[in-house]
Legacy VTK file of the C-alpha trace (Angstrom):
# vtk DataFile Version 3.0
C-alpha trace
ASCII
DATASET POLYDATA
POINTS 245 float
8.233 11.065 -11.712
12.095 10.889 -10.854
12.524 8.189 -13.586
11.331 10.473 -16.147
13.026 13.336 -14.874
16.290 10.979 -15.100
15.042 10.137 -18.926
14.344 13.943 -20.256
17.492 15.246 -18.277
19.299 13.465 -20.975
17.681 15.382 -23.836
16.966 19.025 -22.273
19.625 21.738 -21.121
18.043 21.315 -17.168
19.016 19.006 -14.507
16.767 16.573 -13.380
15.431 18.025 -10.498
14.323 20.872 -12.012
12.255 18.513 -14.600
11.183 16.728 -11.534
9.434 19.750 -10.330
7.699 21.255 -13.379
6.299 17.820 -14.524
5.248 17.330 -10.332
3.426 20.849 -10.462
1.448 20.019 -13.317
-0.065 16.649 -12.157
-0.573 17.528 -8.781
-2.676 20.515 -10.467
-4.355 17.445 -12.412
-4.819 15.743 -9.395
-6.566 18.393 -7.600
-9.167 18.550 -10.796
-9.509 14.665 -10.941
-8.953 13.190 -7.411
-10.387 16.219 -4.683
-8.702 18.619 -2.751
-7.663 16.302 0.356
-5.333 14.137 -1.941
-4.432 16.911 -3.616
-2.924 18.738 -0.550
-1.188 15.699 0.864
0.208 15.096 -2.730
1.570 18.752 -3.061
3.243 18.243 0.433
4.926 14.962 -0.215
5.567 15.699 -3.767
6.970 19.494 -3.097
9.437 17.738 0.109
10.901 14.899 -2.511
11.863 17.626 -4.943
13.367 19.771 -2.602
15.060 16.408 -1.068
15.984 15.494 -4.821
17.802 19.396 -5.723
19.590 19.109 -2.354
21.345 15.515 -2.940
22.586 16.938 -6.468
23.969 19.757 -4.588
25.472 17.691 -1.756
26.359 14.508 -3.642
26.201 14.317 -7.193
26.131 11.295 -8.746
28.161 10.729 -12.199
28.421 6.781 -11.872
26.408 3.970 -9.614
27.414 3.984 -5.616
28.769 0.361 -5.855
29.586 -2.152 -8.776
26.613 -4.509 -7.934
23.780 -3.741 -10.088
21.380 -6.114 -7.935
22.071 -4.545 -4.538
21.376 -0.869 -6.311
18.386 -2.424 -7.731
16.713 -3.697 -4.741
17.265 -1.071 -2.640
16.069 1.840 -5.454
13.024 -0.357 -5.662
12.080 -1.501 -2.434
12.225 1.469 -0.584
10.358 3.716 -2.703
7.901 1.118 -3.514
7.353 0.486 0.281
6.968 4.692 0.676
4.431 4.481 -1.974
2.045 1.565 -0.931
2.291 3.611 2.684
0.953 6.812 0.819
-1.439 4.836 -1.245
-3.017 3.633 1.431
-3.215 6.578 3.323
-5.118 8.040 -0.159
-1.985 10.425 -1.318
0.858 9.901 -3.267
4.214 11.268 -4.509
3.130 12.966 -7.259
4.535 12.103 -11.026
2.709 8.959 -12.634
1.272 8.080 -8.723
-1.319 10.543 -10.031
-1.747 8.800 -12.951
-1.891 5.802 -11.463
-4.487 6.812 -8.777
-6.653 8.722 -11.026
-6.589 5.240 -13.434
-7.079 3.490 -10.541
-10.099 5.398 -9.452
-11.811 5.355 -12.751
-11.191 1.598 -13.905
-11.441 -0.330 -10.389
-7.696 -1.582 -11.702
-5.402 -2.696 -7.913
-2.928 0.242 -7.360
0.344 -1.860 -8.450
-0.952 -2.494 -12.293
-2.103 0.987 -12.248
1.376 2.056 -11.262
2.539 -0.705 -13.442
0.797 0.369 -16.728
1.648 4.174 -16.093
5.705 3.665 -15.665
5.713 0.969 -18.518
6.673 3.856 -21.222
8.882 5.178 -18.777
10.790 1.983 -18.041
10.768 0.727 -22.549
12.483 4.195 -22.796
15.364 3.500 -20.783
16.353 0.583 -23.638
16.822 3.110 -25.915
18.123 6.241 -24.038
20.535 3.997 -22.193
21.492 0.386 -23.057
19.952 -2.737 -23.378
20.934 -3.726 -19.605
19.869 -0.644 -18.052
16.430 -1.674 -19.473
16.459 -4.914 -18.510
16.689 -3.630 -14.666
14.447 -1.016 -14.942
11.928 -3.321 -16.484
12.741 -6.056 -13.523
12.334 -3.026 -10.863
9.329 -2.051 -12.363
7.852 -4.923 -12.161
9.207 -5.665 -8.646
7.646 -1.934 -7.349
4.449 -2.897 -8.793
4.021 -6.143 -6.938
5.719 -5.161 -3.771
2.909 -2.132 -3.578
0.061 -4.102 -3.685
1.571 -6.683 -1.197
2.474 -4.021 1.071
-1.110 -2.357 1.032
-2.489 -5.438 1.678
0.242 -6.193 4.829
-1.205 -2.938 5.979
-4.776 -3.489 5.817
-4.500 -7.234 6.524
-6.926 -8.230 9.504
-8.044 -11.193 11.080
-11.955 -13.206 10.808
-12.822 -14.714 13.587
-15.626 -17.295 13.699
-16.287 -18.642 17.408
-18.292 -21.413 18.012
-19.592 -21.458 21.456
-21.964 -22.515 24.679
-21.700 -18.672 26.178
-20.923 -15.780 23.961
-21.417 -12.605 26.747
-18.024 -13.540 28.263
-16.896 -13.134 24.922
-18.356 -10.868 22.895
-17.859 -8.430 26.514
-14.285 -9.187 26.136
-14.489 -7.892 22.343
-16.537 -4.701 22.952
-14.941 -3.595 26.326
-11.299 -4.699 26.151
-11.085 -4.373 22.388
-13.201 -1.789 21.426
-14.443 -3.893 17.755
-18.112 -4.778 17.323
-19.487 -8.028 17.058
-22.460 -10.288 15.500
-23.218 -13.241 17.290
-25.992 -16.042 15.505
-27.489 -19.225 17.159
-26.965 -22.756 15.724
-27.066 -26.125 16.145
-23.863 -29.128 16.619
-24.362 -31.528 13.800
-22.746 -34.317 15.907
-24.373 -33.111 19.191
-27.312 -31.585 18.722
-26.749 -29.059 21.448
-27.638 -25.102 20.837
-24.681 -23.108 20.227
-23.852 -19.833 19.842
-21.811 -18.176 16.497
-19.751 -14.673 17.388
-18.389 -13.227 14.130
-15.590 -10.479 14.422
-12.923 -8.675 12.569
-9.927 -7.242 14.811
-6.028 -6.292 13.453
-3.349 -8.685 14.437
-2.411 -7.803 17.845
-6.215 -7.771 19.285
-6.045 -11.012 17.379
-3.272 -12.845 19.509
-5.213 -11.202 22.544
-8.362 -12.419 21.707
-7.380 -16.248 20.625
-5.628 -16.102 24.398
-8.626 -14.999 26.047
-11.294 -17.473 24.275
-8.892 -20.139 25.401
-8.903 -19.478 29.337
-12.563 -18.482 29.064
-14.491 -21.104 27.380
-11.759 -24.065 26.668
-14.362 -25.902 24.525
-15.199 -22.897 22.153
-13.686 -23.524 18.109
-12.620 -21.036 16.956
-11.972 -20.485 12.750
-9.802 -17.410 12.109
-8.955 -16.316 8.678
-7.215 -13.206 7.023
-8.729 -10.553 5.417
-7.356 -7.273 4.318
-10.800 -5.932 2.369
-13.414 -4.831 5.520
-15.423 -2.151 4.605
-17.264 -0.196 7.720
-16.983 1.433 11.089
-14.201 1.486 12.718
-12.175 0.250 8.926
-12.166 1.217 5.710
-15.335 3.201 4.427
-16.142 2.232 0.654
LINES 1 246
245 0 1 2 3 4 5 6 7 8 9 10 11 12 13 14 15 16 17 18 19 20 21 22 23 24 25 26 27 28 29 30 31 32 33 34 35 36 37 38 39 40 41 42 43 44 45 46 47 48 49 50 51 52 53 54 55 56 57 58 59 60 61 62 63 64 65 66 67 68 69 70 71 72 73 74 75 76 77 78 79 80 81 82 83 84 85 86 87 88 89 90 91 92 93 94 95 96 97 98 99 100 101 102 103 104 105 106 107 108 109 110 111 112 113 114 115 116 117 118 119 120 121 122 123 124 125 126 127 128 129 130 131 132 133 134 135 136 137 138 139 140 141 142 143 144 145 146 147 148 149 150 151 152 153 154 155 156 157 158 159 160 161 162 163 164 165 166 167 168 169 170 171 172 173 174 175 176 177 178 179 180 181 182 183 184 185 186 187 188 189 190 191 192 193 194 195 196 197 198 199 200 201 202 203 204 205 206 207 208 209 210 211 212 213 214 215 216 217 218 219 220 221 222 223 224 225 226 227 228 229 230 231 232 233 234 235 236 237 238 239 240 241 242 243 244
């Protein structure tokens, strides 16, 4: 909501932060009404702290021009570090309040991935800035915008990005003990047949984040040498111990 703070301080007799906080207050109360009461407590927190944060930087360093003369260093760090704050909160289920609320409450209703939700909601935003400002200014703010919205999703999906395992095998216990005990992750484990040998074989199936992935791969390969193993990234598991749908 900071851009459109930024946007209407240019039209009403308040500073921005002020704007920043009435506009926050009323979708957080929107969020409460659409989205529950857990996301709309977390959202209040975060949303109440940036506004504070916001009031106090105008009071300690206002800004009347950019920090440096390099619009694409400004640019990439104004994007990519809220954008990397938001996927985090996102994925936790909260947000930052302003058109994050929008954006998870269209997100929620249409199935639509959070960046294009965010993406669609700040689009006004950012077309305004060609005519409040200049015609560079919204050139960059349409770039960033389109940067954030990317960056979010592929930051979500950083966060939530696990690994498949598939183990072919002549003994799974050794294994799949190795999984439950040492790893604490479940596991499925089917019998099959070589094509080439004929011989019976074991299939474990398990899901496991990246660093029980390294110490699993190590372990198979002291354990059972012979075992092939197919390991492929996910970042969509739905059930104990993950995400519940």
């Amino acid at each position: 909501m900071t851009d459109v703070a930024v946007v209407a301080a240019n039209f009403l007799p308040v500073p921005a932060s002020t704007v920043n906080f009435v506009l926050n207050a009323v979708l957080i109360l929107l969020g409460f009404l659409l989205l529950g009461k857990g996301l709309g407590i977390m959202t209040a927190y975060s949303s109440m702290l940036s506004s504070i944060l916001f009031s106090l930087l105008e009071l300690i360093y206002p800004m009347s021009r950019p920090l440096t003369d390099q619009p694409m260093l400004e640019l990439a760090f104004g994007i990519a570090l809220p954008a990397f704050g938001t996927a985090i909160l996102f994925n936790m289920g909260a947000s930052n309040g302003g058109t994050e609320i929008v954006a998870m409450i269209l997100q929620k209703y249409t199935n639509i991935d959070n960046g294009k939700a965010l993406f669609l909601c700040d689009l006004l935003v950012t077309l305004s800035a060609f005519f409040v400002f200049n015609f560079t200014t919204g050139l960059f703010s349409l770039l960033g915008l389109l940067i954030k919205s990317l960056m979010v999703d592929s930051v979500i999906e950083s966060i939530n990005l696990c690994k498949y395992f598939n183990v072919v095998c002549g003994e799974p216990k050794i294994i799949c003990d190795f999984i439950v005990d040492k790893l604490h992750r479940g596991a499925t484990v089917a019998s099959a047949k070589g094509a080439f040998t004929n011989g019976e074989k074991y299939i474990i199936f398990t899901v496991v984040n990246r660093p029980q992935a390294v110490a699993l791969r190590q372990f198979i390969k002291r354990a059972e040498p012979s075992a092939f193993i197919m390991i492929t990234d996910t970042s969509e598991i739905i059930g104990k111990g993950f995400h519940r749908g």
